[in-house]
C-alpha positions in Angstrom: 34.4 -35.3 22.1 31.8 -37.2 20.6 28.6 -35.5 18.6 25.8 -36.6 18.5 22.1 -35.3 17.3 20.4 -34.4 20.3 23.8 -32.1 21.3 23.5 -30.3 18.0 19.2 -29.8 18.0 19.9 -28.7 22.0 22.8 -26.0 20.4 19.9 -25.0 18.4 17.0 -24.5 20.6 18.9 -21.6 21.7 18.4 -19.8 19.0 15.7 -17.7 18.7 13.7 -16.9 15.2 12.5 -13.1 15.8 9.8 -13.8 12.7 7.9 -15.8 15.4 9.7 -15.5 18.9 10.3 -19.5 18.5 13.5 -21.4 18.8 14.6 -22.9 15.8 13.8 -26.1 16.8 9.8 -25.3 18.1 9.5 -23.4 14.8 10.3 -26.5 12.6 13.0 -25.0 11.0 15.6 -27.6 11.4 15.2 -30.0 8.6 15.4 -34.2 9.0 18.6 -34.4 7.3 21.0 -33.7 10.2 24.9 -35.5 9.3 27.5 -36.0 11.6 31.1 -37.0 10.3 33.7 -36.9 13.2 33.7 -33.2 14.2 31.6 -32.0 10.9 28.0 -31.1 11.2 25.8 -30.4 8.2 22.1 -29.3 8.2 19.5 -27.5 6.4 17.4 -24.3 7.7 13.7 -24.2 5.9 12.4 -20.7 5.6 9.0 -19.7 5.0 10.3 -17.7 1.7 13.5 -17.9 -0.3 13.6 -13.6 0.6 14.0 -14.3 4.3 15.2 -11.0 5.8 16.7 -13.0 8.9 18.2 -15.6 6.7 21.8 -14.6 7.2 21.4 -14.0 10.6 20.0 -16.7 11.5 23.0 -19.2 9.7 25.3 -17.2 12.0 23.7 -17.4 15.0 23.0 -21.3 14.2 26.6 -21.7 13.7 27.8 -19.7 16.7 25.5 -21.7 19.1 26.9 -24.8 18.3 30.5 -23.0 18.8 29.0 -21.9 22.0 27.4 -24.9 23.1 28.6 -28.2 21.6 32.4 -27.3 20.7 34.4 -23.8 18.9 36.2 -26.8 17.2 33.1 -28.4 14.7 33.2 -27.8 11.5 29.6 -26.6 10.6 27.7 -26.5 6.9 24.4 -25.2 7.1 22.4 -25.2 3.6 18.7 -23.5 3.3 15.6 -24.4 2.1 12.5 -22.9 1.8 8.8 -23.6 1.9 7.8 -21.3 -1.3 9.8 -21.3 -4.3 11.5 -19.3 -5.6 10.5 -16.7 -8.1 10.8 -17.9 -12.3 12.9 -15.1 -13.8 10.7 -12.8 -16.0 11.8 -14.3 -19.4 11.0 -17.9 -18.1 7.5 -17.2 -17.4 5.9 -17.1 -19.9 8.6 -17.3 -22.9 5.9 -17.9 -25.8 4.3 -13.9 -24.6 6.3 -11.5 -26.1 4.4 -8.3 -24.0 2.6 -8.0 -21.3 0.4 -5.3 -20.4 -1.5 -4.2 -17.7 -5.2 -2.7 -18.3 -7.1 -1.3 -15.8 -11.0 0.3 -15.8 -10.6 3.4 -13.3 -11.7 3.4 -9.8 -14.9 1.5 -10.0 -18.3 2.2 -8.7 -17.9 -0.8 -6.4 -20.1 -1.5 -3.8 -21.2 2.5 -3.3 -22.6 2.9 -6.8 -24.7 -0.4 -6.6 -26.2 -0.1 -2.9 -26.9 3.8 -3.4 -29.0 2.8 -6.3 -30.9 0.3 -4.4 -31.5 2.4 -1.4 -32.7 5.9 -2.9 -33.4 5.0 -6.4 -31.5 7.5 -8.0 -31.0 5.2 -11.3 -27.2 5.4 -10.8 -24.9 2.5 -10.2 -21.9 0.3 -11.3 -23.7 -2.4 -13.3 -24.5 -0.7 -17.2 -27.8 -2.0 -18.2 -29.6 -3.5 -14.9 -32.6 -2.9 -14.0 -35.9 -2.4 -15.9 -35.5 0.9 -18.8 -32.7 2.2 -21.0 -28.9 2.3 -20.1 -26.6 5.2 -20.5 -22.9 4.8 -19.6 -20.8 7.1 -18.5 -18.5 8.8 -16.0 -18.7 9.4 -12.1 -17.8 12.7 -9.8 -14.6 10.7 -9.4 -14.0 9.3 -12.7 -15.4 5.9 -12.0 -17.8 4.1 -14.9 -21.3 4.4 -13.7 -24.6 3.6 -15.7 -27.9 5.4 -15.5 -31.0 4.1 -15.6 -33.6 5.4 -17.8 -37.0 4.7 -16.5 
């Protein structure tokens, strides 16, 4: 039996992707660089991300459709690829930064503090210092910085 590229991508157009309910083929997820040797077929799978979570399933059902379809005797390869890349490992990052740490300034007034002072007058709000008067910092019924205004 003779393969050929259109016998292989039809094999694959039976597969569905369950990430989007596409074939492999309609999804784009066959890549261009399809080899036939005699009764060995090698191809590449792109993925969205290199943390697929139908990855493996989807290399087995690839390679069982051509079984099905094309012949149980081809010897398949399938590589992956994928559209993002991959994660740098946490040392490879940033290797001149010894530490890294994380600061963070409560929950924030946000949109609330700012458009409550606007719409009643009340002096309070999330921006210290706006607004015509004196300033005073400090905290919020729920722990976020607010500024009064002084008038």
């Amino acid at each position: 039996m003779a393969l050929y590229p259109k016998l292989i991508l039809d094999a694959l157009a039976t597969v569905r992707y369950p990430g989007t309910g596409k074939n492999l083929v309609e999804a784009e997820m066959v890549a261009d660089n399809l080899r036939i040797d005699g009764m060995a077929v090698s191809f590449s799978l792109i993925f969205e991300k290199p943390t697929d979570p139908f990855m493996k399933s989807m290399l087995k059902a690839a390679e069982t459709a051509i079984h099905t379809y094309v012949s149980p005797d081809v010897q398949v390869t399938i590589t992956t690829e994928s559209k993002q890349a991959a994660r740098p490992e946490v040392g490879k990052l940033l290797p001149q930064v010894k530490n890294i740490i994380g600061i963070s300034s409560g929950k924030g007034g946000g949109e609330f503090g700012t458009c409550q002072r606007e719409r009643d007058g009340s002096g309070y709000g999330s921006l210290p210092g706006s607004g015509p008067g004196r300033a005073e910092k400090g905290r919020g019924s729920g722990g976020e910085q607010v500024a009064r205004i002084i008038r």
